[in-house]
C-alpha positions, 0 to 999 in steps of 0.5 A: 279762341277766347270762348273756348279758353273761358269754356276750357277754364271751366272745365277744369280749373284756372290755367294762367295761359289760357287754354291753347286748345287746338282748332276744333276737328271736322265732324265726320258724316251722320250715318242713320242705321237702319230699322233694327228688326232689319238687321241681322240677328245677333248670336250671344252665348248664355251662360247662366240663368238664375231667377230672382224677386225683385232684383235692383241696384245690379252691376257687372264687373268691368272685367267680367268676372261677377255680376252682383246686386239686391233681391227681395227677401223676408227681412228686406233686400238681399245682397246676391252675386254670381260669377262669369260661370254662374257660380253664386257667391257666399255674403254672409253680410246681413242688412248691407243695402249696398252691393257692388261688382267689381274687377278681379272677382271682389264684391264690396257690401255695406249700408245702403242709403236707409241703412243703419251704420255697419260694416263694409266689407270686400269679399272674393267669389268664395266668400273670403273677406279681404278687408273690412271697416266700419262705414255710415253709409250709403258706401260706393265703390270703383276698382282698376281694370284687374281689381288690384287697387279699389276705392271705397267711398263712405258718403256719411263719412265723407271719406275714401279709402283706397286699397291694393289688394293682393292674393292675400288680402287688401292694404289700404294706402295712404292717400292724403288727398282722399282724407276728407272729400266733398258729397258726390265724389267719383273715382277712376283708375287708367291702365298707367296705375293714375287714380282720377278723383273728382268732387262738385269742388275738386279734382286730382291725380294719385299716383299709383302709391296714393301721392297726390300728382296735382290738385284743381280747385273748381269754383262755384258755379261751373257747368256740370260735367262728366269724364273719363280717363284714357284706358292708356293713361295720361288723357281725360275726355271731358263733356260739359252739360247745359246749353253750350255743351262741350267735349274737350280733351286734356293731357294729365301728366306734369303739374296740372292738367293741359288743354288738347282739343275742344269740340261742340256736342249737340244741344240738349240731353245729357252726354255720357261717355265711355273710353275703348282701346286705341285711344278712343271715346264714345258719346251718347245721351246729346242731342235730340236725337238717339246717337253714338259718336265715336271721338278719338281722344287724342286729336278730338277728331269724330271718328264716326256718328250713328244715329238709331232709327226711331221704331214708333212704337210706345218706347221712345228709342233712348241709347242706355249703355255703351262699351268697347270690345277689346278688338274695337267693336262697340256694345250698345244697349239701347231700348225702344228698338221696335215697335213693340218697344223691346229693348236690345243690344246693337253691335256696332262694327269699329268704323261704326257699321252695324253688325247684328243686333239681339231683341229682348223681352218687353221691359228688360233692362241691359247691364254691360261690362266695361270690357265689352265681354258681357251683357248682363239681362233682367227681364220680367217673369210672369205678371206683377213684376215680383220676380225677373229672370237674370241672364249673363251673356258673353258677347262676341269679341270683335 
């Protein structure tokens, strides 16, 4: 118990009694999947296609409702999106190296990394600026699962603003603690209207008015770490990385942060994770080899662990994205999948079973909402690369 305090301690800053984690929960068996050429054929709907030069820096919505990113053009790289029905959105942003989907329809533009300082701005799918600011740049940005609060983080600034938006425009609110902020700064939103800000050096809860619930200083030297939030709220799933990797459960409410469960990831590798309905956690990018482990955040128990089949091929078989459908199914783009290294997406049934998986051309690359309704497709067209093919999908609901 005292390795795992020292471990919980690290994680997420001092707690003067210890960790009291719960004994670790059994691991549930490893189920090796079978060759994904063998499995059945997964139906995805198209909804549109557009063709684009040289798309990058792509993101879908974690709704759903816009995909947006850069293209190539004559003066440089061109912000585009496009909503769920494949309608494109009007930018009239002009040298924004930055673009971001995000929920509610809303696509956040700005300076990029190379950019010269410029505007940001928040934009809605018929263009209608909601609100705008001057930034440095480069400048990310994270909403809700609705779209109804946003945060804009302005690296060069070193500052967050956080907004509610609403029909008719977006409100900034005052949030203390997102005044000045360290490089490398995330955010996240759970259902209960919490925002989870986390810096190299810190972390903290806002309420759903900007107030500051508690405030973790993180000391020099802590193993790097990833999390996410409970899409109910009130829990954060943590996974250290390095050679003692860990996931470790904490409850958000009160006046700090307190330790659930703990339990050891496989060696190596980098986790990843993704939160789903029922309170549950997926797992991939630990160990050596390609695995999903499905956790449920609450008690830490692993609900299931399946392990992709390596194809052989050129293409090591790597898991790239996960999401959750709402019905509990797990959306899993993977590359590698056969032995011409195509990549595809696998439908994991929610106890874990393979349902179908959809191969993809050579040298596509697979975008997912959040909410497991959409896959997002680019595949190359024709040779040298200079053009690719976008395609939005809706994904079963299972």
């Amino acid at each position: 118990m005292r390795a795992m305090a020292v471990g919980c301690l690290a994680v997420l800053g001092a707690l003067a009694s210890g960790c009291g984690v719960a004994p670790r929960a059994a691991l549930a068996p490893t189920r090796a999947l079978p060759a994904a050429a063998s499995l059945p054929a997964l139906a995805l709907r198209r909804v549109w296609t557009a063709t684009l030069r040289r798309p990058s820096r792509v993101t879908v919505a974690p709704d759903g409702s816009v995909a947006a990113g850069l293209a190539s053009g004559g003066g440089g790289a061109v912000p585009w999106a496009r909503s769920a029905s494949g309608r494109p959105v009007p930018l009239t942003a002009t040298g924004a190296g930055a673009v971001v989907a995000l929920a509610g329809g809303h696509v956040l533009l700005g300076p990029g990394v190379a950019d010269r300082p410029g505007p940001m701005r928040l934009v809605t799918l018929d263009g209608r600026v909601l609100w705008e600011h001057a930034a440095v740049g480069p400048i990310f940005g994270a909403s809700d699962a609705r779209g109804n609060r946003v945060a804009v983080l302005d690296v060069g600034a070193a500052r967050v603003v956080e907004l509610r938006v609403g029909s008719q425009g977006a409100q900034p609110l005052a949030a203390p603690a997102l005044a000045s902020l360290d490089g490398g700064t995330s955010i996240q939103f759970d259902a209960a209207g919490d925002a989870l800000v986390q810096t190299p050096h810190r972390i903290a809860l806002l309420s759903a008015s900007g107030a500051t619930k508690w405030r973790l200083r993180l000391g020099v030297g802590m193993p790097s770490r990833v999390l996410v939030l409970d899409q109910g709220g009130g829990l954060a799933t943590v996974a250290t990385r390095g050679g003692s990797a860990n996931l470790y459960g904490f409850r958000l409410g009160g006046r700090q942060p307190g330790p659930r469960w703990s339990t050891a990831l496989p060696a190596g590798g980098r986790p990843r994770l993704a939160a789903g309905p029922a309170a549950r956690v997926a797992v991939w990018g630990v160990g050596r080899t390609p695995a999903v482990a499905v956790y449920a955040d609450r008690t830490g128990r692993q609900d299931w662990r399946d392990v992709l089949r390596p194809a052989g091929g050129s293409v090591a078989t790597r898991v790239r994205r996960v999401a959750f459908t709402a019905g509990g199914a797990v959306v899993v783009a993977a590359e590698g999948c056969d032995a011409a290294g195509r990549p595809c997406i696998l439908l994991l049934g929610p106890t874990g079973v393979p349902l179908g998986v959809r191969l993809l051309s050579p040298g596509a690359t697979v975008h997912l909402a959040a909410d497991g309704r959409t896959a997002l497709v680019v595949e190359p067209v024709g040779g040298g690369g200079a053009r690719s093919r976008v395609v939005w999908y809706d994904l079963p609901s299972k």
